[in-house]
N, CA, C and O atoms as CSV, one atom per row, in Angstrom:
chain,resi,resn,atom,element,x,y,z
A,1,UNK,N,N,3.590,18.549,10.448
A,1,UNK,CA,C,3.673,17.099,10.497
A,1,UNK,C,C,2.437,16.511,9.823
A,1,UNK,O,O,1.312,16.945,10.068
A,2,UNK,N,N,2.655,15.581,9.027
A,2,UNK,CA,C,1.611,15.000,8.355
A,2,UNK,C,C,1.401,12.900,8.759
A,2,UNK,O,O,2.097,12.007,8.276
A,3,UNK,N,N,0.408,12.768,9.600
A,3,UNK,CA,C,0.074,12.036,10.297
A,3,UNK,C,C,-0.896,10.848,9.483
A,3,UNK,O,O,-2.030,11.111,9.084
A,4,UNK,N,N,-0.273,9.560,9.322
A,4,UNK,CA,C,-1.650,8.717,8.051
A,4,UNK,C,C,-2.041,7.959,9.508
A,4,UNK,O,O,-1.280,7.489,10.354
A,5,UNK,N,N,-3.144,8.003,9.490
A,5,UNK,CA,C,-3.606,6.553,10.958
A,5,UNK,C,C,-4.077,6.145,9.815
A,5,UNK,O,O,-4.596,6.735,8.867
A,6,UNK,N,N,-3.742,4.688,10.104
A,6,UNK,CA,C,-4.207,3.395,9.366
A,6,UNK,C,C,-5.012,2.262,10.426
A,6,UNK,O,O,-4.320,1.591,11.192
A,7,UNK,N,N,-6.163,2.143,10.413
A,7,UNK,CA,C,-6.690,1.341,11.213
A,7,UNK,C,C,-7.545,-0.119,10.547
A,7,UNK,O,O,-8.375,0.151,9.679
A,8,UNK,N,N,-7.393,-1.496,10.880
A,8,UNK,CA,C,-7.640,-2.267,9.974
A,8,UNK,C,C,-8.315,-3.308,11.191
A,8,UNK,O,O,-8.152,-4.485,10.869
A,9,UNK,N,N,-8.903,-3.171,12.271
A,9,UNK,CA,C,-10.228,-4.205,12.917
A,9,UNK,C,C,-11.334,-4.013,12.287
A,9,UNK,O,O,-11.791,-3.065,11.649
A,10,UNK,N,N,-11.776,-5.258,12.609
A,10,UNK,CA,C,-13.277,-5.140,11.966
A,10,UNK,C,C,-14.341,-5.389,12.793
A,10,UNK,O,O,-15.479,-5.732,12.473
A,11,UNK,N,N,-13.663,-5.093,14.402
A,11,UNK,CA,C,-14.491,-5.460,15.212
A,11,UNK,C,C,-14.980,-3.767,15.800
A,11,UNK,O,O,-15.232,-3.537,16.983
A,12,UNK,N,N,-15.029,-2.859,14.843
A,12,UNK,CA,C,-15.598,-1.572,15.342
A,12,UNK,C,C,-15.213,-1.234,16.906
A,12,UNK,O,O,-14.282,-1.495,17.668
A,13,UNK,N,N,-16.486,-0.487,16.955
A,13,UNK,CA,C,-16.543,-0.198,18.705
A,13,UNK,C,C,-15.837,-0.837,19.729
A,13,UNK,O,O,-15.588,-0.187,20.744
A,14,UNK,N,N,-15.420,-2.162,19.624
A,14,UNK,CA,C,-15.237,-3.448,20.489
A,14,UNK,C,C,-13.680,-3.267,20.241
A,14,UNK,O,O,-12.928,-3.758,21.083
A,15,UNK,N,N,-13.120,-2.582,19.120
A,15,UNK,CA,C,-11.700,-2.972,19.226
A,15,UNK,C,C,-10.953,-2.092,20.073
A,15,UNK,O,O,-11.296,-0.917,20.201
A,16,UNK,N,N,-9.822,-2.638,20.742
A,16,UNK,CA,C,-8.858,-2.276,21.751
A,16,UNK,C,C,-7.606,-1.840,20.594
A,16,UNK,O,O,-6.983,-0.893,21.074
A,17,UNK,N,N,-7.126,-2.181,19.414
A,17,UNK,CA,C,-6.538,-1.487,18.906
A,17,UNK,C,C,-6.876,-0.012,17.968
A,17,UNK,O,O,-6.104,0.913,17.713
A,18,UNK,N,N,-8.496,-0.215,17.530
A,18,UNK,CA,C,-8.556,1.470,17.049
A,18,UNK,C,C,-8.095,1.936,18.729
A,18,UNK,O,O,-6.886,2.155,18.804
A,19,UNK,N,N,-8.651,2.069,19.702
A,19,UNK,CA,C,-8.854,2.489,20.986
A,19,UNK,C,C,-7.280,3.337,21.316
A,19,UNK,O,O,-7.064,4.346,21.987
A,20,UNK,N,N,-6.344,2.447,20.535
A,20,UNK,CA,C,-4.880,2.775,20.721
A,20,UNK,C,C,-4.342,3.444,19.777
A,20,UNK,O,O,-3.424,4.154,20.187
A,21,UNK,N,N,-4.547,3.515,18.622
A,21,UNK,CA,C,-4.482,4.269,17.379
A,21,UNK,C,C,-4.738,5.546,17.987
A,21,UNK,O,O,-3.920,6.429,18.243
A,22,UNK,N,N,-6.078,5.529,18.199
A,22,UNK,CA,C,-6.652,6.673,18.435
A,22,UNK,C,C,-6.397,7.546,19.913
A,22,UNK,O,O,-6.936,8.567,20.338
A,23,UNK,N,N,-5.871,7.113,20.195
A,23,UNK,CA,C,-4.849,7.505,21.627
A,23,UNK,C,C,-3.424,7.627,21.117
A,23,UNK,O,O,-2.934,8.513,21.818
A,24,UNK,N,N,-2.853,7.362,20.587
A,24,UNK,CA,C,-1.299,7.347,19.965
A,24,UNK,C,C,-2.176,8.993,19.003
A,24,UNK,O,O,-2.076,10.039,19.644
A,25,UNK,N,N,-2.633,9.052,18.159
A,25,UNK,CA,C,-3.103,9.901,17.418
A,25,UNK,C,C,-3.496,11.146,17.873
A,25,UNK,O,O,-2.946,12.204,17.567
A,26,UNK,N,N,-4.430,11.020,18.588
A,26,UNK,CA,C,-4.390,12.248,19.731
A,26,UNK,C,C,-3.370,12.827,20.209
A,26,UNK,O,O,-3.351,14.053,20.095
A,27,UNK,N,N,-2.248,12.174,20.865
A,27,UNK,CA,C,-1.434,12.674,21.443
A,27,UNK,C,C,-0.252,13.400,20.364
A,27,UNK,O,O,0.366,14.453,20.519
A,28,UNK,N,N,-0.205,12.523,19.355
A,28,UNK,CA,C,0.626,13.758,17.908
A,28,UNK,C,C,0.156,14.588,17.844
A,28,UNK,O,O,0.786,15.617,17.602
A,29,UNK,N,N,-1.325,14.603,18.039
A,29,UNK,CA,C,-2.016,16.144,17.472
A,29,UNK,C,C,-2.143,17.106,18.504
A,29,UNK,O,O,-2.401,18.293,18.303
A,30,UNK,N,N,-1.938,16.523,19.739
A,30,UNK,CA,C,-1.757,17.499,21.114
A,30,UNK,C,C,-0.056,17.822,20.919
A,30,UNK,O,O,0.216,18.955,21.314
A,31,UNK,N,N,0.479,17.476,20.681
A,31,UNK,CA,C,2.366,17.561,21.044
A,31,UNK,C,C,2.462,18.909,19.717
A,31,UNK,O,O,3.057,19.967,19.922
A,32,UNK,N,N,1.849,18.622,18.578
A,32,UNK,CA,C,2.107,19.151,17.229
A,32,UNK,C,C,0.571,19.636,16.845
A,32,UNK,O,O,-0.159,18.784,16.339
A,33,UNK,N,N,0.017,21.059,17.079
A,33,UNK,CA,C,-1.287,21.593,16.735
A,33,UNK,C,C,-1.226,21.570,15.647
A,33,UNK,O,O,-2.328,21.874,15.191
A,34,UNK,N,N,-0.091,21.246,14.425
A,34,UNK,CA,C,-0.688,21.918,13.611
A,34,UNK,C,C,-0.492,20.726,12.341
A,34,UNK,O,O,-0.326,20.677,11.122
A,35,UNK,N,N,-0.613,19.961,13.346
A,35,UNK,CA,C,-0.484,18.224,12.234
A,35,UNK,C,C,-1.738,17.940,11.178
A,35,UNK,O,O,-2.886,18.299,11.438
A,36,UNK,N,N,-1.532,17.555,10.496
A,36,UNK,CA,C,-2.407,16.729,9.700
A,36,UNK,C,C,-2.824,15.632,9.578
A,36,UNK,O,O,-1.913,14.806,9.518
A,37,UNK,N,N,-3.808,15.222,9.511
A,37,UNK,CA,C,-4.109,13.723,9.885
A,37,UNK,C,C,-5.167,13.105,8.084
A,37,UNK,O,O,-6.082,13.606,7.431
A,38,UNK,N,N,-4.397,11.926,7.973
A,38,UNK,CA,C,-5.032,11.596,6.871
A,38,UNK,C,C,-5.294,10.326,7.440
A,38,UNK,O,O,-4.256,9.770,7.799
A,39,UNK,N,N,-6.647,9.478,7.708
A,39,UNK,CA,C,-7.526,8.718,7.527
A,39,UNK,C,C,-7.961,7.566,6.957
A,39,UNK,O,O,-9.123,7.640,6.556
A,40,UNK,N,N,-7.338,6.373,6.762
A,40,UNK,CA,C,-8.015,5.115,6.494
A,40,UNK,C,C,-8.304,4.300,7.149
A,40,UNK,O,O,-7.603,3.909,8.082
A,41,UNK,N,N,-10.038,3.557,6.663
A,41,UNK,CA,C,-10.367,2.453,7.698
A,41,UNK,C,C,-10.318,1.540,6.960
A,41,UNK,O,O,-11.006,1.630,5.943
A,42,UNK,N,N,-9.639,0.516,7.134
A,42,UNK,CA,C,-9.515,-1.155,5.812
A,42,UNK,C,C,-10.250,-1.856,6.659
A,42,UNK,O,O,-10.462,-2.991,6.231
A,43,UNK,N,N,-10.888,-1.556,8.048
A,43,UNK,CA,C,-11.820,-2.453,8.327
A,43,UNK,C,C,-13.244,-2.481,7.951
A,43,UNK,O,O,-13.980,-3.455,8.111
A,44,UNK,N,N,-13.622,-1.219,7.382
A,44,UNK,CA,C,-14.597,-0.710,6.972
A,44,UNK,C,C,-14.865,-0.389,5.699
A,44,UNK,O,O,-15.985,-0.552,5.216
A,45,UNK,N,N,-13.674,0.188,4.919
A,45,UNK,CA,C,-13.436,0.393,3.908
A,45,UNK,C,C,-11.999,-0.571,3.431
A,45,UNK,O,O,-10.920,-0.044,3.159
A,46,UNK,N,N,-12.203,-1.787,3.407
A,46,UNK,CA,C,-11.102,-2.106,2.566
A,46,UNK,C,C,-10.868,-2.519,1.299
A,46,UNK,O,O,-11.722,-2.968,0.535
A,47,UNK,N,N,-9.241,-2.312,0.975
A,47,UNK,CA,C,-9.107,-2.576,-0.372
A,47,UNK,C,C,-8.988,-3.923,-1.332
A,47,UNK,O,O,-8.989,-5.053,-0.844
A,48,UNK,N,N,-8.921,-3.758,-2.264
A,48,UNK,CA,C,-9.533,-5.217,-3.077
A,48,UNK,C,C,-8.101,-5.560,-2.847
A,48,UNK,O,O,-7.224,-4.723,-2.635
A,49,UNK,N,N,-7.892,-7.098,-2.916
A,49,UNK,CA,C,-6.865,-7.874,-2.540
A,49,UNK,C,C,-6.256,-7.814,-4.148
A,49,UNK,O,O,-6.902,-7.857,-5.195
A,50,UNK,N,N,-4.851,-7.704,-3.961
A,50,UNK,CA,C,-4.434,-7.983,-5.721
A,50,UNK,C,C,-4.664,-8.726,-6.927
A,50,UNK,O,O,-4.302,-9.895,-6.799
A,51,UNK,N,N,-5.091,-8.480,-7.931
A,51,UNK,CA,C,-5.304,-9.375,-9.076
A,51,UNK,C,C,-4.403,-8.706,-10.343
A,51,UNK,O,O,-3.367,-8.059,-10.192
A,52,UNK,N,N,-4.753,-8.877,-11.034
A,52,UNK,CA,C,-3.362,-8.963,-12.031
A,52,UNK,C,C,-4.082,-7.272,-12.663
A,52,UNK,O,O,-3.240,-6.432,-12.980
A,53,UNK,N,N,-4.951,-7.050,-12.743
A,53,UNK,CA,C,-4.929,-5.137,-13.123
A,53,UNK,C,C,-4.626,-4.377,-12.190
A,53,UNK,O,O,-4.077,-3.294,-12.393
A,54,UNK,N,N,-5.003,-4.917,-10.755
A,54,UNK,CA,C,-3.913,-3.662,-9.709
A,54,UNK,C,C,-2.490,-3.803,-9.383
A,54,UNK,O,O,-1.657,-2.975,-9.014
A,55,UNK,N,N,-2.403,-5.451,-9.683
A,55,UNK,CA,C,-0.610,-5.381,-9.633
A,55,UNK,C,C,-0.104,-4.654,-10.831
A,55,UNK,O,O,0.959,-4.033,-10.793
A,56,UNK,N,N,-0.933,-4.731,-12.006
A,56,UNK,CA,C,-0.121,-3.600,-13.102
A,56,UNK,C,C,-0.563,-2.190,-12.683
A,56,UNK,O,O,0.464,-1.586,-12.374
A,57,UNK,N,N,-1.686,-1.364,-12.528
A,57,UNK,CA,C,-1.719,-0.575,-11.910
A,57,UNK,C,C,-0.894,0.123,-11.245
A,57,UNK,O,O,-0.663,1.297,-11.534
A,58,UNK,N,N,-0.050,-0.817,-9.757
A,58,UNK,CA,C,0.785,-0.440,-9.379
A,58,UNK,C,C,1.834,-0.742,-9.867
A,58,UNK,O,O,2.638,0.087,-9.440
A,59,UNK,N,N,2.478,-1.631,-10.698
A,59,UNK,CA,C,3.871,-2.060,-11.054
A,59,UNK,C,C,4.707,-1.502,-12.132
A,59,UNK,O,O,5.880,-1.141,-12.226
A,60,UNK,N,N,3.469,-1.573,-13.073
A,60,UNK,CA,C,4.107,-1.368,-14.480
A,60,UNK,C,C,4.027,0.055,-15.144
A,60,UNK,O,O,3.012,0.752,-15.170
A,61,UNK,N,N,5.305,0.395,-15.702
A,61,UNK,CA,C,5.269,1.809,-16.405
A,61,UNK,C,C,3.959,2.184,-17.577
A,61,UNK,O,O,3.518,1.453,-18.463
A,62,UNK,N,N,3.724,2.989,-17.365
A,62,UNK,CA,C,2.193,3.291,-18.071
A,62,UNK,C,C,2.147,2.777,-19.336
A,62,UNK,O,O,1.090,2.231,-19.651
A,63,UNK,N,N,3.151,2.821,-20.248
A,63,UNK,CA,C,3.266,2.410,-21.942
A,63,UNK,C,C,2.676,0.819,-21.950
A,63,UNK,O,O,2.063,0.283,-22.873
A,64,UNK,N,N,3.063,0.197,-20.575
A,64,UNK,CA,C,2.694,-1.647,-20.480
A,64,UNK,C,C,1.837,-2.070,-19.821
A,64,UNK,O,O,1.735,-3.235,-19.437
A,65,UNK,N,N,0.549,-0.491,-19.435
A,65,UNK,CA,C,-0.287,-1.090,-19.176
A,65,UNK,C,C,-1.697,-1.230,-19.763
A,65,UNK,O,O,-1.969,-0.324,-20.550
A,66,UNK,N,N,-2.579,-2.064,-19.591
A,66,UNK,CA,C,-3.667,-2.598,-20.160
A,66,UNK,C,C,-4.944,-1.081,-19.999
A,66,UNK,O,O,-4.645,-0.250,-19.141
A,67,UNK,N,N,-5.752,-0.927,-20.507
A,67,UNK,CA,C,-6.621,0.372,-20.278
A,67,UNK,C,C,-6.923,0.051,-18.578
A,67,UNK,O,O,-6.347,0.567,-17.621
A,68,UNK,N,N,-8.279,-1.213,-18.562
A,68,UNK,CA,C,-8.240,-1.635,-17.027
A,68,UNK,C,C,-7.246,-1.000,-16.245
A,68,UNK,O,O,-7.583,-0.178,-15.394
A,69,UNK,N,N,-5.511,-1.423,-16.527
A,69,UNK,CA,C,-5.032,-1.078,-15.455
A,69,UNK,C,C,-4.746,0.690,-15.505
A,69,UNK,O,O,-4.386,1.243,-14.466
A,70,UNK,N,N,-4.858,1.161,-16.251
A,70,UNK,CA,C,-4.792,2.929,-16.464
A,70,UNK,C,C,-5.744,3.460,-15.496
A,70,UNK,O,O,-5.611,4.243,-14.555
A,71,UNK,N,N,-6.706,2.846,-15.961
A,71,UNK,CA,C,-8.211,3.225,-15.022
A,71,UNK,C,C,-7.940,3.426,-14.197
A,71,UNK,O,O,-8.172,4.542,-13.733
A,72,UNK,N,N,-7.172,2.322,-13.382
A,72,UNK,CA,C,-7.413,1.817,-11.681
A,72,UNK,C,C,-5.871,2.480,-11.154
A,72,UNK,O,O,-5.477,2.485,-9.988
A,73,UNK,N,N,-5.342,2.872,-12.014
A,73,UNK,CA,C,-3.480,3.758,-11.620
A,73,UNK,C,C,-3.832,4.858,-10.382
A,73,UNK,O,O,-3.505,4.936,-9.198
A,74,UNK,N,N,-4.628,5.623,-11.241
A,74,UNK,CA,C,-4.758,6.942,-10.168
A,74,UNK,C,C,-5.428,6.068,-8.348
A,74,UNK,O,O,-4.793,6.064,-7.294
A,75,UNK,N,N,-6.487,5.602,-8.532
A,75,UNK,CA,C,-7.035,4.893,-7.325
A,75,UNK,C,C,-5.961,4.823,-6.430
A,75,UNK,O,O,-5.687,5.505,-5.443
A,76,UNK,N,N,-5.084,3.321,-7.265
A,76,UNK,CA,C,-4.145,2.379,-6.805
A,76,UNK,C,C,-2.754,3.642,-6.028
A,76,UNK,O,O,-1.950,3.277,-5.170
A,77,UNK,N,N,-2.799,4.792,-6.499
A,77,UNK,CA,C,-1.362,5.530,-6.519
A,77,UNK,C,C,-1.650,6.248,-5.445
A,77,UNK,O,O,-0.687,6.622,-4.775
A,78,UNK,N,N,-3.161,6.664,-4.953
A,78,UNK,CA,C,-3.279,7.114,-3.895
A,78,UNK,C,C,-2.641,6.770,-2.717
A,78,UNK,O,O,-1.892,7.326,-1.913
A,79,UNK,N,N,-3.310,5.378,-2.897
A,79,UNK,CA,C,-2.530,4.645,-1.109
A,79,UNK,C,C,-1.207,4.903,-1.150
A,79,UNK,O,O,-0.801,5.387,-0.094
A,80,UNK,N,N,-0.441,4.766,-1.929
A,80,UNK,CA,C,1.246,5.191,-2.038
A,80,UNK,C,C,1.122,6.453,-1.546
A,80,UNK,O,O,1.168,6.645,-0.331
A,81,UNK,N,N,0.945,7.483,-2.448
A,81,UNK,CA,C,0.878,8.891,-2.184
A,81,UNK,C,C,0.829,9.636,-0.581
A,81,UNK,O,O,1.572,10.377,0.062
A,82,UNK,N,N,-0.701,8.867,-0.333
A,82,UNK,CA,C,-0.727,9.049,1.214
A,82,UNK,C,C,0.205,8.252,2.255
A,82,UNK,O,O,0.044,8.457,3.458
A,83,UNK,N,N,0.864,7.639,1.949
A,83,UNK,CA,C,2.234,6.864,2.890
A,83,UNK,C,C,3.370,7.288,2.570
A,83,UNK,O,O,4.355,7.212,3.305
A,84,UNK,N,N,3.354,7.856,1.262
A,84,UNK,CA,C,4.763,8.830,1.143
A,84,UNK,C,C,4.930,10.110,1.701
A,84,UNK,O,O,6.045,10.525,2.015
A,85,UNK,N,N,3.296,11.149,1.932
A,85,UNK,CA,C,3.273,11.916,2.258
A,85,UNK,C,C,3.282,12.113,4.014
A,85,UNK,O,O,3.287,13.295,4.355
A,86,UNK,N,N,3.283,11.428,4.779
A,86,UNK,CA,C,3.300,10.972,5.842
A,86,UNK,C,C,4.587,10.843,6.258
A,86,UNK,O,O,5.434,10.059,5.830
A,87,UNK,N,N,4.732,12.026,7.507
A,87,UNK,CA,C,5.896,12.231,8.349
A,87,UNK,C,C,5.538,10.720,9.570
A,87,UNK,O,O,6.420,9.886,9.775
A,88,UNK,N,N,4.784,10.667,9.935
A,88,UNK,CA,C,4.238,9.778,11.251
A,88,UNK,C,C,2.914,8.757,10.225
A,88,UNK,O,O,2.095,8.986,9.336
A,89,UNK,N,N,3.328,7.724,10.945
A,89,UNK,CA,C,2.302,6.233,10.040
A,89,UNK,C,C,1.932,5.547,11.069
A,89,UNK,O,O,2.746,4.634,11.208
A,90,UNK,N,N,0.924,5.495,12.067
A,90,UNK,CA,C,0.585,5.083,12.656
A,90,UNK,C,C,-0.812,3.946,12.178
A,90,UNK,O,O,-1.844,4.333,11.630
A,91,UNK,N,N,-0.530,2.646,12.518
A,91,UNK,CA,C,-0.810,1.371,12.087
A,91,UNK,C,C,-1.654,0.536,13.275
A,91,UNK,O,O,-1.076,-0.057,14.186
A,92,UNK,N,N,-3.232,0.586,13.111
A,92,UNK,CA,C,-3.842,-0.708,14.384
A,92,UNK,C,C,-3.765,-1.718,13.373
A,92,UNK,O,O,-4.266,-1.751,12.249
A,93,UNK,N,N,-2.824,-2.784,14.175
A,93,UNK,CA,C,-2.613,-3.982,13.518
A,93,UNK,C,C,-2.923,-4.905,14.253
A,93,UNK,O,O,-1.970,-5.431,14.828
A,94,UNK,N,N,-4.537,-5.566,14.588
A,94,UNK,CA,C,-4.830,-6.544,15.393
A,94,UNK,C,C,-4.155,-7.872,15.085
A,94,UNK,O,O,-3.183,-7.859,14.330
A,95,UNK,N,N,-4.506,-8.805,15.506
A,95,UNK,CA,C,-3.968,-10.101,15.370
A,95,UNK,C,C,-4.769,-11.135,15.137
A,95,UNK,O,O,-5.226,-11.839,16.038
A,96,UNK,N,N,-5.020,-11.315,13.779
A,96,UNK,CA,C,-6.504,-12.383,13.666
A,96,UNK,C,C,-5.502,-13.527,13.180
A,96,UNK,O,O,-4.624,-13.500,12.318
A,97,UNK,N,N,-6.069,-14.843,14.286
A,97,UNK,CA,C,-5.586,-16.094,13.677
A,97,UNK,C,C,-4.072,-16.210,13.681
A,97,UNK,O,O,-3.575,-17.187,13.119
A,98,UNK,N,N,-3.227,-15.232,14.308
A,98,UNK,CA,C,-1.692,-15.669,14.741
A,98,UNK,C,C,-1.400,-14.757,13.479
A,98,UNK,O,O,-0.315,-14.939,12.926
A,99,UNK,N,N,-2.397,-13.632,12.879
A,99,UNK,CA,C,-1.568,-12.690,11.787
A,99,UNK,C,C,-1.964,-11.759,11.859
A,99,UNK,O,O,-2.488,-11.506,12.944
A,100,UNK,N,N,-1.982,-10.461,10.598
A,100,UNK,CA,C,-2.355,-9.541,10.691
A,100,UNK,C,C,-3.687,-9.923,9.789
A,100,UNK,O,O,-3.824,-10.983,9.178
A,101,UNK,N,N,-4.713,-8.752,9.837
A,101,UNK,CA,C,-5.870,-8.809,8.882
A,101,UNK,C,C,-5.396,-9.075,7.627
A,101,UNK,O,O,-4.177,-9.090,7.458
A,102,UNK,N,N,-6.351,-9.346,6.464
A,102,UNK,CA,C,-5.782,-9.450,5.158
A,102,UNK,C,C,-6.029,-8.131,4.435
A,102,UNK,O,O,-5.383,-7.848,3.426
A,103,UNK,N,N,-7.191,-7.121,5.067
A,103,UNK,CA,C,-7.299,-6.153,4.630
A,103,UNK,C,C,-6.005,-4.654,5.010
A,103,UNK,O,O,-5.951,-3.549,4.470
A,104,UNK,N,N,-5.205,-5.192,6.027
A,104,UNK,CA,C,-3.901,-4.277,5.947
A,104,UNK,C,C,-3.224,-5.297,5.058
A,104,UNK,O,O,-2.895,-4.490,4.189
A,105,UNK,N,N,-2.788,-6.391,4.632
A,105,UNK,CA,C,-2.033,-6.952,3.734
A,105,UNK,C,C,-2.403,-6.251,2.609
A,105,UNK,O,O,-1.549,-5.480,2.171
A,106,UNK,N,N,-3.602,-6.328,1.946
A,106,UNK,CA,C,-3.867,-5.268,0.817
A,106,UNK,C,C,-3.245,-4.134,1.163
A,106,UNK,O,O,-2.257,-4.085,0.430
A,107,UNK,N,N,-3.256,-3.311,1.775
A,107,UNK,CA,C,-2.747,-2.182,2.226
A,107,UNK,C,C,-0.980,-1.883,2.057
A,107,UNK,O,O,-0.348,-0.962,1.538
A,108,UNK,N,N,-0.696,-2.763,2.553
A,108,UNK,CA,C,0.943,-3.016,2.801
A,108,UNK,C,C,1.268,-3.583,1.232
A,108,UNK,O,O,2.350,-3.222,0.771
A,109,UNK,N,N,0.546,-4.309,0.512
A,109,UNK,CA,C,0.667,-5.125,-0.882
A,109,UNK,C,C,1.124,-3.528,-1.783
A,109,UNK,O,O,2.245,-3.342,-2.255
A,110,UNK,N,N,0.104,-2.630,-1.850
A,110,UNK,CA,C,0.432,-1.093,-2.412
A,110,UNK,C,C,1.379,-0.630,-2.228
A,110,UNK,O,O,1.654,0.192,-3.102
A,111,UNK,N,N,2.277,-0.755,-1.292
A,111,UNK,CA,C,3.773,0.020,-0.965
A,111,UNK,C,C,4.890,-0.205,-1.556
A,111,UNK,O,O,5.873,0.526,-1.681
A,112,UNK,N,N,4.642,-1.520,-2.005
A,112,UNK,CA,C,5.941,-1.808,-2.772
A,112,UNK,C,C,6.071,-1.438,-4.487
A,112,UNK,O,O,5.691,-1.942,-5.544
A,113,UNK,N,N,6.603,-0.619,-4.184
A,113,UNK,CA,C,6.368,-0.373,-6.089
A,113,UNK,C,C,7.908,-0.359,-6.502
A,113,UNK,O,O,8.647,0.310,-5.779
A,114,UNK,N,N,8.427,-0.976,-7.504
A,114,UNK,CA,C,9.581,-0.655,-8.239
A,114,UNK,C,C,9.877,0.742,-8.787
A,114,UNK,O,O,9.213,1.778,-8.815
A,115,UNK,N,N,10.984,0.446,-9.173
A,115,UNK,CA,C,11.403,2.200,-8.647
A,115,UNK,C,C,10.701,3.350,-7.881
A,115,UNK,O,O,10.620,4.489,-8.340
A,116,UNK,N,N,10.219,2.986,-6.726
A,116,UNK,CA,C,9.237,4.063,-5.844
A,116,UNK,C,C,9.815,3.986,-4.767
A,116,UNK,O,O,10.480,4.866,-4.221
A,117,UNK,N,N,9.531,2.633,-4.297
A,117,UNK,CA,C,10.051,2.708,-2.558
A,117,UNK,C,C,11.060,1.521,-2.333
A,117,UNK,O,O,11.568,1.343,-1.226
């Protein structure tokens, strides 16, 4: 089983949703020893919000894209990669301001790719 925790507070230590992530997470890896766990923090590490070289990056077939966006393909293809490769997607999605963070919106913005998903 291959396990992505995605965790996106930015209130560190203090948050009650890593707290649950990381309790939901544990317990896959107790049920299933021999899971894999792949790792992102967008509260800590998050990703740049879209501008027009990572929407080509992610959108456009390589022949239509700009060098910039070539560059930034492999980066950008990761986050896909690791959510495709992922049997279990476990998501701390606090609630700032009646929404989610904007740094899982970046996150979630990467998933949609034409002809991909």
């Amino acid at each position: 089983m291959n396990i992505l925790h995605i965790d996106s507070a930015t209130t560190g230590a203090a948050s009650v949703t890593r707290a649950l992530t990381a309790k939901i997470v544990d317990k896959l890896k107790a049920d299933n020893p021999d899971a894999t766990v792949v790792y992102r923090d967008l509260g800590t590490e998050p990703l740049a919000h879209l501008n027009p070289v990572i929407t080509g990056a992610i959108r456009f077939p390589e022949e239509d894209m700009t060098d910039d966006m070539k560059a930034a393909a492999a980066t950008e293809r990761k986050v896909l990669d690791e959510f495709l490769a992922a049997d279990v997607v476990v998501i701390g999605a606090p609630m700032y301001n009646f929404t989610i963070p904007s740094n899982l919106k970046s996150w979630i913005d990467r998933l949609g790719v034409p002809r991909v998903t």
